[in-house]
N, C-alpha and C positions, 0 to 999 in steps of 0.2 A: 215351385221349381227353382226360383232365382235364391229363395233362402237355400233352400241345399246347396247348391252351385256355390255359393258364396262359403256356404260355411265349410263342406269340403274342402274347396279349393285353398283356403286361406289356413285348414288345420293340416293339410299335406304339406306346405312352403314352412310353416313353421317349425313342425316335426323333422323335416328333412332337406330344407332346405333348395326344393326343385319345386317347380310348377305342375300341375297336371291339367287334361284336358277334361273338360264337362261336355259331353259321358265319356265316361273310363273308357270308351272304346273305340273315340273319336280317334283317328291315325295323325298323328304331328308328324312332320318332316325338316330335318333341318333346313333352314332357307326359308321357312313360314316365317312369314310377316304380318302383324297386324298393332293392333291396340291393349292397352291392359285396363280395365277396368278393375283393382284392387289384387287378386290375383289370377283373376279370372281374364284368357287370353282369346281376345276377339280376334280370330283371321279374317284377315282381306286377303291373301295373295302368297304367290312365292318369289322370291327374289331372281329364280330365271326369266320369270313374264317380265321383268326391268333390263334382262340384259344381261345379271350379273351371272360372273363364271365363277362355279360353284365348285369346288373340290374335296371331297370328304376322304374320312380313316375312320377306319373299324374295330370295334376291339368287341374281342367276347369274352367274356364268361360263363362256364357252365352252371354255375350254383344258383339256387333259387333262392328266390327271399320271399317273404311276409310280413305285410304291414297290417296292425292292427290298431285301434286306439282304446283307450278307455274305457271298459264297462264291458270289451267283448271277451268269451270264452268260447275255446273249441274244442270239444271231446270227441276222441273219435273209440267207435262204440263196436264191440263183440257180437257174433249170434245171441238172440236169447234178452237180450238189452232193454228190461222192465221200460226206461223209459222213451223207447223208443217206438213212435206212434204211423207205422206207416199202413198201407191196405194189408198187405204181406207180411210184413215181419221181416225180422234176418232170416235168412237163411246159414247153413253151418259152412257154406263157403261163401258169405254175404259179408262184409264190414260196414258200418257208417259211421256218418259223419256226424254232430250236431250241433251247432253254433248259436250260442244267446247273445242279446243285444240288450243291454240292461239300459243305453240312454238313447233318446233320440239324436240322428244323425251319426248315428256309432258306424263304423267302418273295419271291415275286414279284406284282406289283399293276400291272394297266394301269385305266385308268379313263379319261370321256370326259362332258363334259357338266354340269361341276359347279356342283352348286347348295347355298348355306347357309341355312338355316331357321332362326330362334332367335324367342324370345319376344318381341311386340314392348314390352310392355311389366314390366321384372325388378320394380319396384315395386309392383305389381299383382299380380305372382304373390306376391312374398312377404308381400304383407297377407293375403292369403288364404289360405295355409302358416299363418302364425301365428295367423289364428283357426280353421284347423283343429287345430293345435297343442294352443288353450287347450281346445279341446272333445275334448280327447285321442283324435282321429283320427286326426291324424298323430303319426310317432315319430321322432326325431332322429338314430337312426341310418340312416331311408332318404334317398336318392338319389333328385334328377328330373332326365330328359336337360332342357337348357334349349338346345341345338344338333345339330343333325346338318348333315352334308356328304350331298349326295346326288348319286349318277353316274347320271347317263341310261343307261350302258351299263358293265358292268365285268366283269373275267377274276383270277381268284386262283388261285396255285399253292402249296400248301404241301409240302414234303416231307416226309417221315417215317424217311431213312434218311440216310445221307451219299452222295455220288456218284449220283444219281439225273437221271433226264430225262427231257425233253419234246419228242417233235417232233410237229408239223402242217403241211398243204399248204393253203394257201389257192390256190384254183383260178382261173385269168383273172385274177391280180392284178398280172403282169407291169407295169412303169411306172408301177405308182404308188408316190411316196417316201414314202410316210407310212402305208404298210399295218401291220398289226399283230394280235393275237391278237383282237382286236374287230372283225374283218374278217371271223371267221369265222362262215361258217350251212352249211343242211342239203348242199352242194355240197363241204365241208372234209372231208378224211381226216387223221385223227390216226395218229399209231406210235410206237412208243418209248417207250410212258404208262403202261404197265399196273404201275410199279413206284410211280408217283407220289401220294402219301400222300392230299393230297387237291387237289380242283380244280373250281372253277366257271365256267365257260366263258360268255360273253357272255350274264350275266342283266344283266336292266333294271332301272333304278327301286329302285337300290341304296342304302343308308347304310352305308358303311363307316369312318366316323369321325363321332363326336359328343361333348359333353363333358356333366358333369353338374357339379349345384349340389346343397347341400343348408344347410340350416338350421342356423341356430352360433350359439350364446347368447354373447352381445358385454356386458361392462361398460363404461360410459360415466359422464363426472361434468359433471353441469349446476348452474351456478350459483341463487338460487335470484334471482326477480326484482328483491327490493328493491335487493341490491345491484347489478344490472346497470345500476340507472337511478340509484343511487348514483356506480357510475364513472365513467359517462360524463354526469354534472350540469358543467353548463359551470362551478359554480361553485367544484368542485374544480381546483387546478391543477393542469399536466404533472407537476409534480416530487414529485405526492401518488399517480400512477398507479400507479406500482410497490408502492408502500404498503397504496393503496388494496387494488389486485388481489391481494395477498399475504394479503389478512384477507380474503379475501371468500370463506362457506362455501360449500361446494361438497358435492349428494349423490348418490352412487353411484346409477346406476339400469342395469337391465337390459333387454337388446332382443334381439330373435331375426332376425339379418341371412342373407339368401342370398348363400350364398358360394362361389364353384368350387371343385371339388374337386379337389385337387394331388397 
């Protein structure tokens, strides 16, 4: 279980850039807090049980998307369909589906419905991080989700061997072009599955991508005031600027900035 988890998780952030949750159907919230163990994101907690006052913004989208990796193929099949092996068959207002997995660990993703959630205000949260910080509540090596991607409807297939498949009949879907594994309910016969490692069929109200932030102790050099209103005194000239700015001390200070984690 931990190699899949691992290898999942780390071939999703790479391809795309966002973390996912091990299983695909774990619910993230923004304000989850925990540990990273490579990509893979261990919760402890939410950032309200600390206190902190949370503010989100919504955005949607209606377009679906689809994540696939390497070695997977999806045909979706006619009445009559030689290769298509279920108890039944198609029927002539039947469609299906059929999905090969050519390499172990291979990955398939339809999704539908997408929506992004994030902080509304990053300011906010990290004033409130850092004085949990100074009251040593919080620890620098954890992680907060600060986004999730959420699908109103989503299907994940993972394999766990090489050469593995998937087929399903989705019933009376005849004529429509844009039918797909999120078509399916309690009327659909699946076959051909039972070798297939793991898979979540048309759950709701999914997060299957989100990213995290965590706190990074930043050194910064601030001038100190006399001379800021030393360089810029109109009664210095331009040709003294450079001079001026060259002698002018400057002291190291430190700040605790929220930063994506990469």
């Amino acid at each position: 279980m931990k190699n899949i988890r691992d290898k999942y998780t780390k071939e999703v952030y790479k391809r795309e850039g966002y973390f996912t949750p091990w299983q695909p159907d774990k619910i993230i919230n923004v304000g989850d807090f925990g540990l990273l163990s490579g990509r893979y994101f261990q919760y402890l907690g939410n950032l309200k049980e600390l206190g902190v006052d949370i503010k989100l913004k919504d955005y949607k989208y209606d377009s679906a998307w689809e994540y696939k990796t390497d070695g997977v193929k999806v045909t979706k099949l006619q009445a009559g369909a030689a290769s298509f092996h279920l108890t039944h068959g198609l029927g002539p207002m039947d469609l299906g589906i059929e999905i090969n997995f050519e390499h172990e660990f291979s990955t398939y993703l339809t999704a539908k419905g997408k929506r992004r959630i994030e902080f509304q205000s990053f300011g906010e949260i990290e004033s409130q991080l850092d004085d949990l910080f100074k009251k040593k509540i919080w620890k620098l090596r954890q992680v907060v989700v600060s986004e999730v991607i959420v699908a109103d409807k989503m299907t994940v297939f993972i394999s766990d061997a090489p050469n593995q498949s998937f087929q399903a009949k989705i019933q009376g879907s005849a004529g429509v072009d844009d039918f797909s594994l999120l078509d399916m309910n309690v009327n659909s016969e699946i076959g051909g599955s039972s070798n297939i490692g793991y898979k979540w069929i048309g759950k709701k109200n999914m997060t299957p991508r989100f990213k995290l932030m965590r706190l990074k102790k930043e050194h910064y050099f601030a001038s100190t005031t006399t001379w800021d209103k030393r360089l810029f005194d109109t009664k210095y000239s331009r040709e003294h600027y450079d001079e001026i700015l060259a002698q002018r001390p400057e002291v190291k200070m430190t700040a605790y900035r929220l930063r994506e984690v990469g």
